[in-house]
C-alpha positions in Angstrom: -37.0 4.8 -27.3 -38.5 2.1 -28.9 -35.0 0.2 -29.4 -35.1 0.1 -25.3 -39.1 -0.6 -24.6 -39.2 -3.1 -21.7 -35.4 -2.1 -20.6 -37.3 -1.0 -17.0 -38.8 -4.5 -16.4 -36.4 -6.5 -17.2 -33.7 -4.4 -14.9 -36.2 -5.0 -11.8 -36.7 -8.9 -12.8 -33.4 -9.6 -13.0 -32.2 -7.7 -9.7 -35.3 -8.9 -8.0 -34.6 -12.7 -9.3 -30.4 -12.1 -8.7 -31.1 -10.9 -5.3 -33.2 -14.1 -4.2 -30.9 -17.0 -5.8 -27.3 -17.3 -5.1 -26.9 -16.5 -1.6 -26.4 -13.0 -2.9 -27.8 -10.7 -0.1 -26.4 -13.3 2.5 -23.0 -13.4 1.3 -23.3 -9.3 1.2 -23.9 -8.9 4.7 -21.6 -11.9 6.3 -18.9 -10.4 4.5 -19.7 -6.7 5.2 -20.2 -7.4 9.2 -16.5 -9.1 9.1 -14.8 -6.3 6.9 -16.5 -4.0 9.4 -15.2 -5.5 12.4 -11.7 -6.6 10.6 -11.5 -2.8 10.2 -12.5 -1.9 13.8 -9.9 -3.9 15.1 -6.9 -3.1 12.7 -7.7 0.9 13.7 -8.3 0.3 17.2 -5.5 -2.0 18.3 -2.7 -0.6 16.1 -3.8 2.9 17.2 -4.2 2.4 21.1 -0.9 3.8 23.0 1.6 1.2 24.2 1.7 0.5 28.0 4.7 1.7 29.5 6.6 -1.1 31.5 8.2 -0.5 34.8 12.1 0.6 33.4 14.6 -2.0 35.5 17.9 -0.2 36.5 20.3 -1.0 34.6 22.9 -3.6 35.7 26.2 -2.3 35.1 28.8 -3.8 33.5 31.9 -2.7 35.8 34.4 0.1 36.6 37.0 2.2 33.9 40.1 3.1 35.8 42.0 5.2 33.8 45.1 6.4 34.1 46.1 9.8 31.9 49.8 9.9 30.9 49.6 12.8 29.3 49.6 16.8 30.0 45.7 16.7 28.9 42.7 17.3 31.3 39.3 16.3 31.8 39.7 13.1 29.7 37.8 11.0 32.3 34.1 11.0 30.8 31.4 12.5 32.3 28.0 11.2 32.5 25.1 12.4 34.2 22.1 11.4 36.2 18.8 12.4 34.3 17.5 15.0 35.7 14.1 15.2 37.2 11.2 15.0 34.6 13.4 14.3 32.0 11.9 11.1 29.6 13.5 7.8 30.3 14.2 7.6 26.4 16.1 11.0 26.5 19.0 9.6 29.9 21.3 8.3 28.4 22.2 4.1 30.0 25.1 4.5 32.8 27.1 1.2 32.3 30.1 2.0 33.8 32.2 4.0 36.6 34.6 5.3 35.7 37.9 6.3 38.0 41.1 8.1 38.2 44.2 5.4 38.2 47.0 6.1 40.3 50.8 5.0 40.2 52.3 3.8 37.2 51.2 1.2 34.2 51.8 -1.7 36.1 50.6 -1.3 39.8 47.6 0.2 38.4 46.9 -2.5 36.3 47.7 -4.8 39.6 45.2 -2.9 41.3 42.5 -3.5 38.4 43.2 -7.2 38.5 41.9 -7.7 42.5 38.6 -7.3 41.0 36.9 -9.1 38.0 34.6 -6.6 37.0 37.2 -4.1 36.6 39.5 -2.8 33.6 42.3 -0.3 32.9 42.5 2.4 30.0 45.5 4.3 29.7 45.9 7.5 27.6 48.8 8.1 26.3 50.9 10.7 23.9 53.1 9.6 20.6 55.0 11.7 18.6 54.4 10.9 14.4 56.6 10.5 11.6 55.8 14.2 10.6 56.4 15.7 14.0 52.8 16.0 14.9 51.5 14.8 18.7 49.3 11.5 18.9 46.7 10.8 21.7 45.8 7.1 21.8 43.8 4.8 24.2 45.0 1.2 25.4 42.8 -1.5 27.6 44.1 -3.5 29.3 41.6 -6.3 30.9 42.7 -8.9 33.4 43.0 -12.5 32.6 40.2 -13.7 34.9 38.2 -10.3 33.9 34.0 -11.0 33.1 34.3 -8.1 30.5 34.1 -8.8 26.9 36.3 -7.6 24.8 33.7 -5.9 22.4 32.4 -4.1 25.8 35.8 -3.0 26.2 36.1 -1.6 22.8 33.5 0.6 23.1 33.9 2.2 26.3 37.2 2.5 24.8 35.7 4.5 22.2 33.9 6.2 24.5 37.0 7.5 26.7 38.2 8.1 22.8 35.3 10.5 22.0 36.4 12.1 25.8 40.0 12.3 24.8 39.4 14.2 21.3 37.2 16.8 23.4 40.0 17.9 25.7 42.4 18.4 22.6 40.6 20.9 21.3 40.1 22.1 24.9 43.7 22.2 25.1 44.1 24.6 22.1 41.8 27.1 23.6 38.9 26.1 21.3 35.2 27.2 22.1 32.7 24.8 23.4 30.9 26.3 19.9 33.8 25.3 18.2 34.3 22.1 19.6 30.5 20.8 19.4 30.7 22.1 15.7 34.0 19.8 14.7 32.0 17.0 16.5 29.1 16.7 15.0 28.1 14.2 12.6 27.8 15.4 9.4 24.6 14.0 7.9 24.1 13.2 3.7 21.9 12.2 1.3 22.5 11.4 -1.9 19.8 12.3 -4.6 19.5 11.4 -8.1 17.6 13.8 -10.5 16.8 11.5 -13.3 15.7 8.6 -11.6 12.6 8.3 -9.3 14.0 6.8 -6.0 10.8 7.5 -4.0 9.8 3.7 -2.4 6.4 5.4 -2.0 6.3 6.3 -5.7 7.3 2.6 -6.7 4.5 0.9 -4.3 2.1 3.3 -6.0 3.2 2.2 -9.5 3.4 -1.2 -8.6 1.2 -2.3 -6.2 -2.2 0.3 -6.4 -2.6 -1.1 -10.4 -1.9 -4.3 -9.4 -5.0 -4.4 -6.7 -7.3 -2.5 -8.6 -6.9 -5.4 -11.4 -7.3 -8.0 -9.1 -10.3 -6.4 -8.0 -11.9 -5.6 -11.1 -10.6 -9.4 -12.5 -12.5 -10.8 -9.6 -15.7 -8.8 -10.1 -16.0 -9.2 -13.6 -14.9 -13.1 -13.4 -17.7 -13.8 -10.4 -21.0 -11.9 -11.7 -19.3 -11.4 -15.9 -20.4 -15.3 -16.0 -24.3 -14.8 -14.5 -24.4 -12.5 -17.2 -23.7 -14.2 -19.2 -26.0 -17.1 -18.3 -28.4 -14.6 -17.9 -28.6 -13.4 -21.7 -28.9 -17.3 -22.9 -31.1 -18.7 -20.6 -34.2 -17.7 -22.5 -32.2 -17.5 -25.7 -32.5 -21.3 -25.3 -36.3 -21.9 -24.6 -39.0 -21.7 -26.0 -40.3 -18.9 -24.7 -38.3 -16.5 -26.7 -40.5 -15.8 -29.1 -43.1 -14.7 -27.1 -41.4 -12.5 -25.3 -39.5 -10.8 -28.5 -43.4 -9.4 -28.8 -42.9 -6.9 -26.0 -39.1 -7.1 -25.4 -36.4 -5.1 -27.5 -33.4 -7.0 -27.9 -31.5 -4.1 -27.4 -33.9 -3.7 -24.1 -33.3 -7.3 -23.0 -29.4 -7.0 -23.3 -28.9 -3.4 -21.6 -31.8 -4.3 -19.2 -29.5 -7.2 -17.7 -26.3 -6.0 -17.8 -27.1 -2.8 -16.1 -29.2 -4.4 -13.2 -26.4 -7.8 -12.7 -23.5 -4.7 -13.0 -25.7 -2.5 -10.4 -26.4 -5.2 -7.7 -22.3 -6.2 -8.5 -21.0 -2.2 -7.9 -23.8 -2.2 -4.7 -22.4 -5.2 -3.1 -18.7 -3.9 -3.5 -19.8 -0.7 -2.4 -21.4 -2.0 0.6 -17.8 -3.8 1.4 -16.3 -0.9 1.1 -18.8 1.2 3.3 -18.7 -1.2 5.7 -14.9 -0.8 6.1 -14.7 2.5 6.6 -17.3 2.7 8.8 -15.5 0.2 10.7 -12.3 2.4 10.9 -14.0 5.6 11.9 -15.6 3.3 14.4 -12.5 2.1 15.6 -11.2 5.9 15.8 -14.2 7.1 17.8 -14.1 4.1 20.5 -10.2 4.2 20.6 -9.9 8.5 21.4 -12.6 7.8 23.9 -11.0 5.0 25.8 -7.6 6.0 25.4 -8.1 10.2 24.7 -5.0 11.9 23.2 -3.1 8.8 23.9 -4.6 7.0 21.1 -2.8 7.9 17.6 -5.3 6.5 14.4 -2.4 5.1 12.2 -5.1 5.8 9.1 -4.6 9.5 9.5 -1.1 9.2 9.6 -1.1 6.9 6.1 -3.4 9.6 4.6 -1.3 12.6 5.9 1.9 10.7 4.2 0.3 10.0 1.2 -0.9 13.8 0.6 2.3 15.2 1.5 4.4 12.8 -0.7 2.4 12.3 -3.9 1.3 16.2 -3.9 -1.9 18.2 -2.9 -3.6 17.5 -6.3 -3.7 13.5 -5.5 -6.7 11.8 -3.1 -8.8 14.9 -3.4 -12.7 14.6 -2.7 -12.8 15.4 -6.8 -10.3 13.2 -7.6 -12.1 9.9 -5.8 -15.1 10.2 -7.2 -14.2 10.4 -10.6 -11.7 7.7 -9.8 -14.8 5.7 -8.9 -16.7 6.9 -11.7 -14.3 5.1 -13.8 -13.8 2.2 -12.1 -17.6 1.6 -12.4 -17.4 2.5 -16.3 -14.7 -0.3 -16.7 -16.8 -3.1 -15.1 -19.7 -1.9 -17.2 -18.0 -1.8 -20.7 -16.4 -5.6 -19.9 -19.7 -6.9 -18.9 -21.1 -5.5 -22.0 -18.5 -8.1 -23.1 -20.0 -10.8 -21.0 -23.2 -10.2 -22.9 -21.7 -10.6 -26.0 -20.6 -14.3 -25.0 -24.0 -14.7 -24.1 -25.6 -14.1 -27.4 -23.5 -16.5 -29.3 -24.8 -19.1 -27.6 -26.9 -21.8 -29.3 -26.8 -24.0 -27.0 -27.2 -23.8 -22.7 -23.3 -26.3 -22.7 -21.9 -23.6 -24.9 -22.5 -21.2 -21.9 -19.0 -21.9 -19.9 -17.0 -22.0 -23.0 -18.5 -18.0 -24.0 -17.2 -16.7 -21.1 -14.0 -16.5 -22.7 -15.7 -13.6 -24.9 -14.6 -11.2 -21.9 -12.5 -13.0 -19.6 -9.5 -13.4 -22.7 -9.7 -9.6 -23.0 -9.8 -8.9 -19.3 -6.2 -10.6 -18.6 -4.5 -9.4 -21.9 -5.4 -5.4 -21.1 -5.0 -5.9 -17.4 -1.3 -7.5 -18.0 -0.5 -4.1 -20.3 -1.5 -2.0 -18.3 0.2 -3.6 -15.3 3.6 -4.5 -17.0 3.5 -0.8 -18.0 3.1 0.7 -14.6 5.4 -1.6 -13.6 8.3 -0.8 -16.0 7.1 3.1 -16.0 6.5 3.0 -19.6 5.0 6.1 -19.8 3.9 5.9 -23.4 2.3 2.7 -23.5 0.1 4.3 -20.2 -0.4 7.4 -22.3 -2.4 5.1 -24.9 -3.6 2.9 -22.5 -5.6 5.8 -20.9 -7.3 6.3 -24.0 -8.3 2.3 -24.9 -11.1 1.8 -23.7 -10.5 -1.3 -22.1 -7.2 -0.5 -20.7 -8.0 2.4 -19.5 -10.1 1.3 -16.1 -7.1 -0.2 -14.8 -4.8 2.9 -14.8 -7.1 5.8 -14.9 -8.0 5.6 -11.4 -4.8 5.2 -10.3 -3.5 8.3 -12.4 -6.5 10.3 -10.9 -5.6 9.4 -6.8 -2.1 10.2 -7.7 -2.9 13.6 -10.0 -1.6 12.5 -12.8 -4.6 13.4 -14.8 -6.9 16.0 -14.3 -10.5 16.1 -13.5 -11.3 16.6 -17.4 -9.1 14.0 -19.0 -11.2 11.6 -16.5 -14.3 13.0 -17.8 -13.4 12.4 -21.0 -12.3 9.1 -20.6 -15.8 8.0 -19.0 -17.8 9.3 -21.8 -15.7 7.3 -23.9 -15.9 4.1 -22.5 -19.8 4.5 -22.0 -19.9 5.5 -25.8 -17.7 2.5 -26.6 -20.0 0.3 -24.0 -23.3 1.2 -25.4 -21.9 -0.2 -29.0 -21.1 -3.6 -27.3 -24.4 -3.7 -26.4 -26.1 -2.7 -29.7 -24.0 -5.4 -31.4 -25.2 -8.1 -28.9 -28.5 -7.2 -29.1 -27.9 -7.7 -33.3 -26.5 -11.6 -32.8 -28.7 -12.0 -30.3 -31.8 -11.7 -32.4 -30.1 -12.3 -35.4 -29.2 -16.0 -34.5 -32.5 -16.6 -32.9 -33.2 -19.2 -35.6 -30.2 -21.2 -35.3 -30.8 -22.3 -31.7 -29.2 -25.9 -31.6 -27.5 -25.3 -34.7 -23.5 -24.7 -35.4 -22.7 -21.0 -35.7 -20.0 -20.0 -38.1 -18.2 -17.1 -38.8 -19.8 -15.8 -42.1 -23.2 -15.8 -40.0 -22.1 -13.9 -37.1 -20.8 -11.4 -39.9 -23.9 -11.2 -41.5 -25.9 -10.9 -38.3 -23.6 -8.2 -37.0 -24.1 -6.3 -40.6 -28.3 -6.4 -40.4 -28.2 -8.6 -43.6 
């Protein structure tokens, strides 16, 4: 207890003097009231139901004579008129009309010419190499004709599809029978030893990949005011006065609690804010628009648990996710602190930040380039580093790929590991004191660090 006498003052100090300097409280709010209505607007627009334009009857493209050669009937296609009630999505488009030919090839097909919105198909039988009977289609389109020849094709597919039908019809097939041999067959191919999910590889890549840049921002903005923070009276003269009722150890852990609790509050208030904002946006949306209004949010969420499995985004599993995340920010600005006490002098204070900001890109680029490449022994360790281990725990917990109690441990460990940073700043911080001004080297930090 004595080690941390004073810890309590100077936490409120420096939260009371962080909160008044820096545009910190005003940069909170501005940028909670726009993530707030950013998120009120993506769930409110993107959710609200589309307005149903006024369907235009569709022009059609012309008339199908066609003229059946063959002993087959039926073979002109069918096509009804939706019925009443039925959605305009479900009727299917009527782009042609389609008529019996009469006569032979070539008066029919001097019949179809009159008109330039008119062609001919003829069906017709062939006998094959092996003996077996051949049904084909033939369009013929006038010279001056408006059709296109891809339009042709595919009614000529169409009258194909009409054809095939009344062959099996022919042969005393079912309707059963028939609709069975034309259906589509659908397939999907599946491969057991790799992971094909396009879900599973945006969680591996991109989730780790934000949560860095996230923590890498946090700890790069407020990691430097700490470390300003530790120096500043390092470098006056004031120091030893206030070494009389301040703890090193109290001094050091009494900052970089209060600048990593105003840091977690103000993230936490973004993140508040947001989701506030979408539940907002849910509430107005279902009660200007009712059952109409579909909240896209729910549908992510839904996806997410039924694809990645019911042990992943739990109530448990987010909170210890967060646990851990805070953990992480703590132990590197434990880091941040350390910079600070090697300073001697207030223009060495840019240059220590490299004391946590080195280590915070090398870890976060392991643990990334080993999500990304599913390395999953490198992530095994990296669970268990301490400093790699806020950038892919969390992840591993939304996703259930660690339990409840691995995340537990983990948190004790970094706080274990966190607390020792802290002890060994508060040694070079007292213990180079006396060579404010002076050149530090190597065999004194060593010396410091070892109470000698």
């Amino acid at each position: 207890m004595r080690e941390t006498r004073g810890m309590k003052s100077v936490f409120r100090f420096t939260a009371k003097q962080y909160l008044k300097r820096n545009g910190f409280a005003r940069t909170t709010i501005i940028f909670a009231v726009l993530l707030l209505l950013g998120a009120f607007a993506l769930t409110f627009f993107t959710g609200k139901p589309k307005e149903e334009k006024e369907k235009e009857p569709t022009e059609k493209l012309g008339v199908v004579e066609i003229l059946n050669t063959t002993e087959l009937k039926d073979v002109i296609p069918v096509v009804e008129e939706p019925k009443e009630g039925e959605e305009d999505e479900e009727a299917e488009e009527i782009l042609w009309d389609f008529a019996e030919a009469e006569g032979d090839e070539d008066s029919a097909f001097a019949k179809v010419s009159e008109h330039d919105d008119h062609i001919l198909a003829i069906v017709e039988k062939s006998l094959l190499s092996d003996g077996n009977d051949c049904y084909k289609v033939r369009i013929l389109i006038p010279k001056d004709s408006k059709i296109e020849k891809g339009q042709a094709m595919e009614v000529g597919d169409q009258i194909s599809e009409t054809v095939k039908t009344a062959v099996y019809r022919s042969v005393n097939m079912t309707e059963e029978m028939i609709q069975f041999v034309m259906m589509q067959p659908e397939s999907r191919s599946i491969t057991t030893n790799e992971d094909v999910s396009l879900l599973s590889l945006l969680i591996r890549t991109i989730l780790p990949m934000v949560l860095g840049l996230v923590m890498y921002m946090m700890i790069l903005l407020h990691g430097q005011t700490i470390c300003k923070e530790v120096s500043v009276e390092k470098t006056s003269k004031l120091m030893e006065t206030m070494l009389v009722s301040v703890s090193p150890n109290a001094l050091i852990l009494g900052k970089t609690l209060a600048l990593t609790a105003l840091a977690l509050g103000q993230f936490f208030c973004w993140i508040a804010s947001a989701v506030v904002g979408l539940f907002a946006g849910n509430i107005v949306g279902k009660a200007v628009y009712g059952d109409d209004f579909s909240n896209k949010l729910t549908m992510v969420l839904d996806f997410l648990r039924q694809y990645i499995g019911d042990s992943a985004l739990t109530p448990a599993s987010i909170i210890m996710s967060i646990v851990v995340f805070c953990f992480g920010i703590f132990i590197y600005f434990a880091l941040a602190a350390v910079g600070g006490s090697f300073v001697s002098k207030p223009e060495e204070t840019a240059s220590a930040n490299s004391a946590f900001v080195f280590p915070l890109i090398v870890f976060w680029m392991i643990t990334y380039f080993a999500s990304l490449s599913n390395s999953q022994g490198v992530l095994r360790i990296c669970r268990f580093v301490p400093f790699t281990a806020p950038f892919c725990v969390p992840v591993d917990l939304l996703t259930g790929n660690l339990g409840l109690l691995g995340g537990l441990i983990i948190c004790i460990e970094v706080t274990i590991v966190a607390l020792l940073i802290i002890a060994i700043a508060a040694r070079i911080y007292r213990g180079l004191m006396l060579h404010t001004g002076q050149k530090i080297s190597l065999k004194t930090v060593w010396a410091t660090i070892c109470g000698k």
